[in-house]
The first five atom37 places (N, CA, C, CB, O) and aatype in JSON, in Angstrom:
{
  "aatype": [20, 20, 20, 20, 20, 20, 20, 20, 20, 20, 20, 20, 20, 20, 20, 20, 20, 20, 20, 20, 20, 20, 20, 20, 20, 20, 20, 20, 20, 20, 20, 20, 20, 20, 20, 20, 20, 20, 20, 20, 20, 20, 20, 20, 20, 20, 20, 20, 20, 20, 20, 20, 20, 20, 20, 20, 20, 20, 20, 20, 20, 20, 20, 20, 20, 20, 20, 20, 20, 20, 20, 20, 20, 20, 20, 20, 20, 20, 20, 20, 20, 20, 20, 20, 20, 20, 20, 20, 20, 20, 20, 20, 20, 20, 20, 20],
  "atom_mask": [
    [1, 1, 1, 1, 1],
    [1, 1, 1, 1, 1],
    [1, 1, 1, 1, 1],
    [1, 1, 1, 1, 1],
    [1, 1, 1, 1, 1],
    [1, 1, 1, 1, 1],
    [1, 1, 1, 1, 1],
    [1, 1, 1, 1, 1],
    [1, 1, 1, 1, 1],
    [1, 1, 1, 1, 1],
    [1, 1, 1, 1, 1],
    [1, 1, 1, 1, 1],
    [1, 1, 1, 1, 1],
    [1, 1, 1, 1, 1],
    [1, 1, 1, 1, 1],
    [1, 1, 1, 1, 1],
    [1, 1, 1, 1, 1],
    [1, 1, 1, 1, 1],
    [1, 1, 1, 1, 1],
    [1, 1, 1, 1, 1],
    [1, 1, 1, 1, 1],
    [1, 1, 1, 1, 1],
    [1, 1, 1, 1, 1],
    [1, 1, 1, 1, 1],
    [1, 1, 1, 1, 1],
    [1, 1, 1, 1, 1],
    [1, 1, 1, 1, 1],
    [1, 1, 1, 1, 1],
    [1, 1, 1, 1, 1],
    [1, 1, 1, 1, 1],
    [1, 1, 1, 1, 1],
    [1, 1, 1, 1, 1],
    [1, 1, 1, 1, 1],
    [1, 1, 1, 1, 1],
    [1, 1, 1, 1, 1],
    [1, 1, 1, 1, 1],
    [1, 1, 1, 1, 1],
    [1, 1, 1, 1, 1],
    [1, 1, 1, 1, 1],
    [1, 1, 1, 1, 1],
    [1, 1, 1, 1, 1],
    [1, 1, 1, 1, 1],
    [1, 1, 1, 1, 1],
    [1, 1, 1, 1, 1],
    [1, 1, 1, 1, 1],
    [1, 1, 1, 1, 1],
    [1, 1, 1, 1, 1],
    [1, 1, 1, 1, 1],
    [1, 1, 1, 1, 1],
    [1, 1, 1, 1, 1],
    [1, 1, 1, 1, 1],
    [1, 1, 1, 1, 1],
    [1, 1, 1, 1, 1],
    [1, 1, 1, 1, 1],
    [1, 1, 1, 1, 1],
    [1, 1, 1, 1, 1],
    [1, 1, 1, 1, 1],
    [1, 1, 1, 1, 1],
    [1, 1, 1, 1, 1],
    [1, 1, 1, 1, 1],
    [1, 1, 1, 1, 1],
    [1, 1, 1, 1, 1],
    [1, 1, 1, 1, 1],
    [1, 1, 1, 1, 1],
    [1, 1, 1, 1, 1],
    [1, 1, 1, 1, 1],
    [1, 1, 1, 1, 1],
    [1, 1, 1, 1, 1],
    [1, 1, 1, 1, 1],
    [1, 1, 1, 1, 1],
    [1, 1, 1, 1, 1],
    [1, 1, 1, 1, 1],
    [1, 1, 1, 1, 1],
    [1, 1, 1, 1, 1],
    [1, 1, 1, 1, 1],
    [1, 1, 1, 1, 1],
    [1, 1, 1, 1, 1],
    [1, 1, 1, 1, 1],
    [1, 1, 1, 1, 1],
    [1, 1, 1, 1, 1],
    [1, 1, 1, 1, 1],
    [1, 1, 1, 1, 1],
    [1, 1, 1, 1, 1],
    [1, 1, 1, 1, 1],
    [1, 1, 1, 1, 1],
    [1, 1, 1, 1, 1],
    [1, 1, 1, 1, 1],
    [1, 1, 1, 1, 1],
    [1, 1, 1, 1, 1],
    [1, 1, 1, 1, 1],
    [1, 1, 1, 1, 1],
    [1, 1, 1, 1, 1],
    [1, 1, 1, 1, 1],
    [1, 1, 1, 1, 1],
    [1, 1, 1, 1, 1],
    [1, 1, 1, 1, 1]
  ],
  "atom_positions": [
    [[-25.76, 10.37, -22.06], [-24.49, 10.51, -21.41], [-23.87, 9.15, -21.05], [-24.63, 11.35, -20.18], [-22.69, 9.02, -20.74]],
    [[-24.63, 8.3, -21.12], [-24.01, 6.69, -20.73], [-22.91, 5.85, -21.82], [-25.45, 5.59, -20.65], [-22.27, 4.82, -21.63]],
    [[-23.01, 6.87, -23.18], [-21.86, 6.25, -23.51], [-20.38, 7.0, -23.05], [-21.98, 6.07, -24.97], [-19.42, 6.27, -23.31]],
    [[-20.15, 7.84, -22.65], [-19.23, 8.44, -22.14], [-18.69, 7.91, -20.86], [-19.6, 9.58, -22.07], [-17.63, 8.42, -20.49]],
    [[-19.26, 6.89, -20.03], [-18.7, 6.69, -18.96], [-18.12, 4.81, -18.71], [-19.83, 7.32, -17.94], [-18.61, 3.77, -19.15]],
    [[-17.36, 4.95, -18.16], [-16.81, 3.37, -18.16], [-16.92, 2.86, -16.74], [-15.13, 3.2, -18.66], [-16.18, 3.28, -15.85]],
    [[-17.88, 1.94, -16.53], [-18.38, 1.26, -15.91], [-17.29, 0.54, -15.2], [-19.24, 0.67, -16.58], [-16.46, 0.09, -15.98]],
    [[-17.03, 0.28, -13.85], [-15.84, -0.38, -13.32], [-16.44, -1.81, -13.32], [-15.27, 0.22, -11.79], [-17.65, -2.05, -13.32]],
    [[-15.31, -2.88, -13.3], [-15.82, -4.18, -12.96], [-15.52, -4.72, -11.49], [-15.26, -5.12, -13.95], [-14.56, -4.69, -10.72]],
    [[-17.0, -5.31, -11.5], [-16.82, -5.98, -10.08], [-15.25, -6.17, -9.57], [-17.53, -7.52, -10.14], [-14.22, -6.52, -10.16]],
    [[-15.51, -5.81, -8.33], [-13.78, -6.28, -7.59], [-14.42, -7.12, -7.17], [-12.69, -5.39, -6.37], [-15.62, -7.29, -6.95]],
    [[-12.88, -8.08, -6.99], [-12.8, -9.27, -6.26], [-12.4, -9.38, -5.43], [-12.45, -10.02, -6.57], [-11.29, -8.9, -5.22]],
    [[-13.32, -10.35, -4.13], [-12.98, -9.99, -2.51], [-13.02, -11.38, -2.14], [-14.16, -8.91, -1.53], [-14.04, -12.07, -2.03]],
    [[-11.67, -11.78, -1.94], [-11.67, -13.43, -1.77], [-11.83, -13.53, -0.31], [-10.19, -14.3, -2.31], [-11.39, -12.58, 0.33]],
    [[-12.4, -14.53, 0.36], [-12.62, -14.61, 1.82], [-11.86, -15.98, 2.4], [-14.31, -14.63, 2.13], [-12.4, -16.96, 1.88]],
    [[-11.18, -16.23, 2.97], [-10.41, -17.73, 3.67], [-10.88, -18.64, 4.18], [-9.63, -17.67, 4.62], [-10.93, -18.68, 5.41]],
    [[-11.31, -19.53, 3.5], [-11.88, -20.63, 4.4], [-11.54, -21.58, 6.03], [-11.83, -21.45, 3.51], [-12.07, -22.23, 6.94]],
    [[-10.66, -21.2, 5.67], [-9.81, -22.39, 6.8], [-8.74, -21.17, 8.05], [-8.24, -23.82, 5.41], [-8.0, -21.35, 9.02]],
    [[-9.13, -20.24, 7.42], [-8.33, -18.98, 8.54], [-9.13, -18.13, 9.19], [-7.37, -17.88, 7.83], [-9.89, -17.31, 8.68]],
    [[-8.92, -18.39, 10.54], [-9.98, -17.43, 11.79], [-8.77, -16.69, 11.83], [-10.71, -18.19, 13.6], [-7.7, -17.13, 12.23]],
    [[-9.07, -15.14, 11.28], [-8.21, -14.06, 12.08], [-8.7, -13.87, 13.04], [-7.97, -12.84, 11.61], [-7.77, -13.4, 13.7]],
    [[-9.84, -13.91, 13.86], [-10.25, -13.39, 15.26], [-9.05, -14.68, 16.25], [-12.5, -13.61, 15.57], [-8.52, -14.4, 17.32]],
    [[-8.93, -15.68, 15.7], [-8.71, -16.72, 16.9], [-6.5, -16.81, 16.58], [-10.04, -18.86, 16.43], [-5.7, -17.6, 17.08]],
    [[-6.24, -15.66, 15.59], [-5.14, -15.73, 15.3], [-4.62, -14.23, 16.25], [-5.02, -15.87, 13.64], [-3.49, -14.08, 16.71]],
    [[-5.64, -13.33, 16.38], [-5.81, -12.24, 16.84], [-5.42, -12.25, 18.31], [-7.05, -11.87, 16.55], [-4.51, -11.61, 18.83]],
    [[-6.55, -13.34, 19.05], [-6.31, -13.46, 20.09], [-5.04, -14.28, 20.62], [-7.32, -13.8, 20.41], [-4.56, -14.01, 21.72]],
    [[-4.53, -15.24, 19.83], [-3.23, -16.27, 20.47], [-1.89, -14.82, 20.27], [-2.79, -18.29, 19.05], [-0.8, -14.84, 20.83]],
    [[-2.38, -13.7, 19.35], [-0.8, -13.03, 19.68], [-1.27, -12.25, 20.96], [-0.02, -11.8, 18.27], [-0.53, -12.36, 21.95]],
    [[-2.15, -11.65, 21.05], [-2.62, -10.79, 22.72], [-2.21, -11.89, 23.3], [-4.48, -10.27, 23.26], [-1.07, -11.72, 23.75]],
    [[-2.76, -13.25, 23.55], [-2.56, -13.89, 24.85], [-0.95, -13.97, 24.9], [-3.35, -15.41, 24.97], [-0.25, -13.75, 25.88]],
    [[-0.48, -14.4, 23.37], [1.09, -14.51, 23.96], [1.95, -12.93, 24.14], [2.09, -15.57, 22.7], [2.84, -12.96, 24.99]],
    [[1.79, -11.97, 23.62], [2.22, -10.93, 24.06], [1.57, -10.18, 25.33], [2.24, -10.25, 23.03], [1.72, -8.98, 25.56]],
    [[0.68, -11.21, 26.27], [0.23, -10.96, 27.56], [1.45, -11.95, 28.36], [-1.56, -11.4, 27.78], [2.08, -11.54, 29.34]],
    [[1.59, -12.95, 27.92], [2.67, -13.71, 28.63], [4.02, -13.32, 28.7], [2.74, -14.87, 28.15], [4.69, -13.46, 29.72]],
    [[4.56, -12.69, 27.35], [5.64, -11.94, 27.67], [5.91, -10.74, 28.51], [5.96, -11.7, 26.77], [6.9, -10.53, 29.2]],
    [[4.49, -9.73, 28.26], [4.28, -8.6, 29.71], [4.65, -9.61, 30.72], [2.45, -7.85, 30.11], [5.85, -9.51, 30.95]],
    [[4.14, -10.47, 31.36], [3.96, -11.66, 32.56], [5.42, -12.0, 32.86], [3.04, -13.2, 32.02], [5.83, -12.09, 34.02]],
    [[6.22, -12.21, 31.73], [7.44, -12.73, 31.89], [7.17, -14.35, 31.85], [8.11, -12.16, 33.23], [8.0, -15.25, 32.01]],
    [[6.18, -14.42, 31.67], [6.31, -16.43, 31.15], [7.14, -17.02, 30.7], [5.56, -17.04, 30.17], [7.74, -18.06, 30.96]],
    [[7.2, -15.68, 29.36], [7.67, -16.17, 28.29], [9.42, -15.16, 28.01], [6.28, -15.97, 27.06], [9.62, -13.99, 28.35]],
    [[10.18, -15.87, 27.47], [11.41, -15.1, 27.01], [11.18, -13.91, 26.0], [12.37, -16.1, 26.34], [10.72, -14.19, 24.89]],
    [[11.53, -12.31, 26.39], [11.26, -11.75, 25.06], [12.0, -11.88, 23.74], [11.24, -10.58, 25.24], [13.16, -12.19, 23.5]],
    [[10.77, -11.49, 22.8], [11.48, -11.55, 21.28], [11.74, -10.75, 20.86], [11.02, -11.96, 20.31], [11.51, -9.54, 20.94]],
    [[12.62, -11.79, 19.99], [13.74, -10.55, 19.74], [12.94, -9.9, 18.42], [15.68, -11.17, 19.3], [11.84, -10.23, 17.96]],
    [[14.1, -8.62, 17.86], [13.32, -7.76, 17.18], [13.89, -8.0, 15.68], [13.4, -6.24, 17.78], [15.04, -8.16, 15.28]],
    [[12.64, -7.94, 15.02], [12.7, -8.05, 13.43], [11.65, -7.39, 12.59], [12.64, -9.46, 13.03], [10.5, -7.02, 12.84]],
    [[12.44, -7.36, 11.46], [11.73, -5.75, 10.66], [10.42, -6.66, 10.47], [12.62, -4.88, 8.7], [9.43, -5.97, 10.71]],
    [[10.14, -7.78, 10.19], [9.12, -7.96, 9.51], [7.65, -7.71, 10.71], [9.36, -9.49, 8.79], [6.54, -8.08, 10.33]],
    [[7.79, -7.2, 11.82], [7.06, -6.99, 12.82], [6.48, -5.51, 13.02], [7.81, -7.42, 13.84], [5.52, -5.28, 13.76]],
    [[7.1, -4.59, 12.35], [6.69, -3.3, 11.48], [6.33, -3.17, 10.41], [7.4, -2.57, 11.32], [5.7, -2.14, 10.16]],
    [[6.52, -3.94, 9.55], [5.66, -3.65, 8.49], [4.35, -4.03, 7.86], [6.22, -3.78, 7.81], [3.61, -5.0, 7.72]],
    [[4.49, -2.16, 7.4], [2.75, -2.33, 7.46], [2.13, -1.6, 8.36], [2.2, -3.71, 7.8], [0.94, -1.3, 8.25]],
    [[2.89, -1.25, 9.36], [1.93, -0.64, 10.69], [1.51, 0.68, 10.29], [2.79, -0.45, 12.26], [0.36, 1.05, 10.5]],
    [[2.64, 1.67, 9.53], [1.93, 3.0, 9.61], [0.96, 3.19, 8.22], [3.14, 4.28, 9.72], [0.35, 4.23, 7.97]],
    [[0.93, 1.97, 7.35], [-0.39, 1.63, 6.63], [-1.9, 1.39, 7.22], [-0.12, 0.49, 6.01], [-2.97, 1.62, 6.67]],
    [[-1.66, 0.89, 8.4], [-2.73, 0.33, 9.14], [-3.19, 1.15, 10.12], [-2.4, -0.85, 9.69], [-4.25, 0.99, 10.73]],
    [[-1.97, 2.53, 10.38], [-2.67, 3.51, 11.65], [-3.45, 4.52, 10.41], [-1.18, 4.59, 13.01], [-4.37, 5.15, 10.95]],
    [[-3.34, 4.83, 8.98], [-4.4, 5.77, 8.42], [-5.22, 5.27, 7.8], [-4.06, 6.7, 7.69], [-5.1, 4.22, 7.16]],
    [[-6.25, 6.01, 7.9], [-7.37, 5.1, 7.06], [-7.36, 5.69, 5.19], [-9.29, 5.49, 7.98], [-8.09, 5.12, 4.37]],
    [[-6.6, 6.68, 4.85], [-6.84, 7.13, 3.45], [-5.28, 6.06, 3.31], [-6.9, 9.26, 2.98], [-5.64, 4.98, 2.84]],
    [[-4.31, 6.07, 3.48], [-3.59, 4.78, 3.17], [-4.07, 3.21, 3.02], [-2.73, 4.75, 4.09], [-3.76, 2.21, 2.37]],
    [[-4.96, 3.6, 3.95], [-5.68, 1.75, 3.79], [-6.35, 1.79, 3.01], [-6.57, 0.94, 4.87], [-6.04, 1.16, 2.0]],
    [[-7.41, 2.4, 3.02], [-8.33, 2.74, 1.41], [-7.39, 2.61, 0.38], [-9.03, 4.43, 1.17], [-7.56, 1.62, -0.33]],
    [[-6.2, 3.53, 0.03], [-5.42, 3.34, -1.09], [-5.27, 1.86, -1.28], [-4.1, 4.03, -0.98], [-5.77, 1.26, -2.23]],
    [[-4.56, 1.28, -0.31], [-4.1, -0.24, -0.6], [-5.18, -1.24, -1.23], [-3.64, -0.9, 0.8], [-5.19, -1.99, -2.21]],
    [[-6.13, -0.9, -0.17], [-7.65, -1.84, -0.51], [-8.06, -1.78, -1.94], [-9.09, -1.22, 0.33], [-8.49, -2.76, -2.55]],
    [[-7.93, -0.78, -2.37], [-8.18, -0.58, -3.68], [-7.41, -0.55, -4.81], [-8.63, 0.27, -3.72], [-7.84, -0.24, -5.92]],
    [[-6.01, -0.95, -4.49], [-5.07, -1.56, -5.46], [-4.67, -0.5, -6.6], [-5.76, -2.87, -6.11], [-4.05, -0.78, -7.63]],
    [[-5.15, 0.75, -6.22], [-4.49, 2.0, -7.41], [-3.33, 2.15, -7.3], [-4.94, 3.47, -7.36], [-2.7, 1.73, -6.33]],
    [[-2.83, 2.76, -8.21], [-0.97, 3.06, -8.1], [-1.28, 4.12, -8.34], [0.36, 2.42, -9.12], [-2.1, 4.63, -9.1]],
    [[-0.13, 4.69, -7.21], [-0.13, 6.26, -7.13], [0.42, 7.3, -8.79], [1.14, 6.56, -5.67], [1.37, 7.14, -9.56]],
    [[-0.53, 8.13, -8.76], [-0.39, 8.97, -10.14], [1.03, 9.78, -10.49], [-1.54, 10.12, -10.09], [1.39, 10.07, -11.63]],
    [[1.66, 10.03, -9.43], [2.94, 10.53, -8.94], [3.89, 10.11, -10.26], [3.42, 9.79, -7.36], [4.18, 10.8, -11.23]],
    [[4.25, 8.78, -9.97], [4.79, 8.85, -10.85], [5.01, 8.87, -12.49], [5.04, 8.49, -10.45], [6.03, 8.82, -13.18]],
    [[3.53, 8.98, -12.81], [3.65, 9.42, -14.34], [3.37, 10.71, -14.31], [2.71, 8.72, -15.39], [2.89, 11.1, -15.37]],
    [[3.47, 11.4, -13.63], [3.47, 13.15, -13.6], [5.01, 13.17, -14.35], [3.41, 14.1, -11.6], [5.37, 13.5, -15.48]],
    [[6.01, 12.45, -12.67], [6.64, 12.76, -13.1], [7.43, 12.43, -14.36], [6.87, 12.84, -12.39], [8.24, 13.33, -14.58]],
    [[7.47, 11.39, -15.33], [8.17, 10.83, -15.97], [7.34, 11.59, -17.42], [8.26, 9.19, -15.58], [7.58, 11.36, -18.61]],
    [[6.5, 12.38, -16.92], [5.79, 13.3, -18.5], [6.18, 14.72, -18.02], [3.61, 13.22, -18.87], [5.78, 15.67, -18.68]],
    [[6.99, 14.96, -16.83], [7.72, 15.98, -16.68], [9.15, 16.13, -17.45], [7.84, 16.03, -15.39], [9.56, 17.07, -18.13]],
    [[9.61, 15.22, -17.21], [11.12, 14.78, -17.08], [10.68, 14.43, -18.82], [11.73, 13.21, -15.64], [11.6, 14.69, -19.61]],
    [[9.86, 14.08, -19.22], [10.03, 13.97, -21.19], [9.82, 15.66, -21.7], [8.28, 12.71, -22.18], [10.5, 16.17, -22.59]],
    [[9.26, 16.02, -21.3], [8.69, 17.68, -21.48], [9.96, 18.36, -21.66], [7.79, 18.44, -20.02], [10.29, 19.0, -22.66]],
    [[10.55, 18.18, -20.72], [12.07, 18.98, -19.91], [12.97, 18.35, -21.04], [12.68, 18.34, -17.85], [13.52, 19.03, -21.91]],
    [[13.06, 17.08, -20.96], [14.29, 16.83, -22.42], [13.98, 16.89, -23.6], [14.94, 15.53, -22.6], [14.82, 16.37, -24.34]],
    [[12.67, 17.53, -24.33], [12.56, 17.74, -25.39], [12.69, 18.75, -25.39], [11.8, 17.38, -25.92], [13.32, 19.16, -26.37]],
    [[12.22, 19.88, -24.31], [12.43, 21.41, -24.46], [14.18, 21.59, -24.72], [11.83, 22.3, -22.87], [14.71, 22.3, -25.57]],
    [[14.72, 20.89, -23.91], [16.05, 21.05, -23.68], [16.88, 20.39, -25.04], [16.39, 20.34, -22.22], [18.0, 20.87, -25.22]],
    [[16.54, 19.65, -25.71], [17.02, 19.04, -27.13], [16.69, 20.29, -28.39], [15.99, 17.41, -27.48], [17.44, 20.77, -29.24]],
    [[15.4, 20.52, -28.12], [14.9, 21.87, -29.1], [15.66, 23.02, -28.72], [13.26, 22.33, -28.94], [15.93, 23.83, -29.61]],
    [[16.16, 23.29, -27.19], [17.3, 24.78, -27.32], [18.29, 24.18, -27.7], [17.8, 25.78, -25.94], [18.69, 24.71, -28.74]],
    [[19.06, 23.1, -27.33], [20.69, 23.16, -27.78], [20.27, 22.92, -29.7], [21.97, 21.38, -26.78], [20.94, 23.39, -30.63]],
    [[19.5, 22.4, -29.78], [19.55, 22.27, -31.13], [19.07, 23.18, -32.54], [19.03, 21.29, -31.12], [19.28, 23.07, -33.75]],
    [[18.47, 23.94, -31.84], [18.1, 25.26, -32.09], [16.9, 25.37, -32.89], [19.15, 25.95, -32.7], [16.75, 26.16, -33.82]],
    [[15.92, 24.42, -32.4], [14.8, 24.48, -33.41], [14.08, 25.49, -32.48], [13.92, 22.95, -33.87], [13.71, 26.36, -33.27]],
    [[13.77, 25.77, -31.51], [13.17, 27.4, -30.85], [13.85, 28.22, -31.12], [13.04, 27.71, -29.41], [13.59, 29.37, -30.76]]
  ]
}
């Protein structure tokens, strides 16, 4: 049975040398503790501060991403939509 199956290749999981997310983690808590505080002036609002979030609240969305598949959706549909205009070329044209 082992020739029938296709073996995936190693993924690649690059790691950052020179970037502490834990210590990038903590300077936005501390500064979005200073703005609770009023230290600091609030900021103002911009899209790029949502995105991504409701990727990051599911975990079968994050899995999707992590794993870099493209959703099947759309070649359903686009072998729907060929199905449909050949059926539809074969009635006006009268080969059914």
């Amino acid at each position: 049975m082992g020739m029938f199956t296709m073996r995936k290749p190693r993924s690649f999981n690059h790691r950052y040398i020179y970037v502490d997310e834990r210590k990038e983690k903590l300077a936005k808590m501390e500064e979005k503790a200073k703005r609770d505080l009023g230290m600091l002036p609030e900021k103002e609002f911009s899209p790029e501060d949502i995105r991504g979030k409701f990727i990051e609240g599911t975990t079968h969305l994050k899995r999707r991403k992590e794993s870099g598949r493209r959703p099947m959706h759309l070649g359903i549909i686009l072998v729907v939509i060929a199905v449909l205009a050949y059926l539809w070329y074969a009635i006006s044209s009268g080969i059914i």
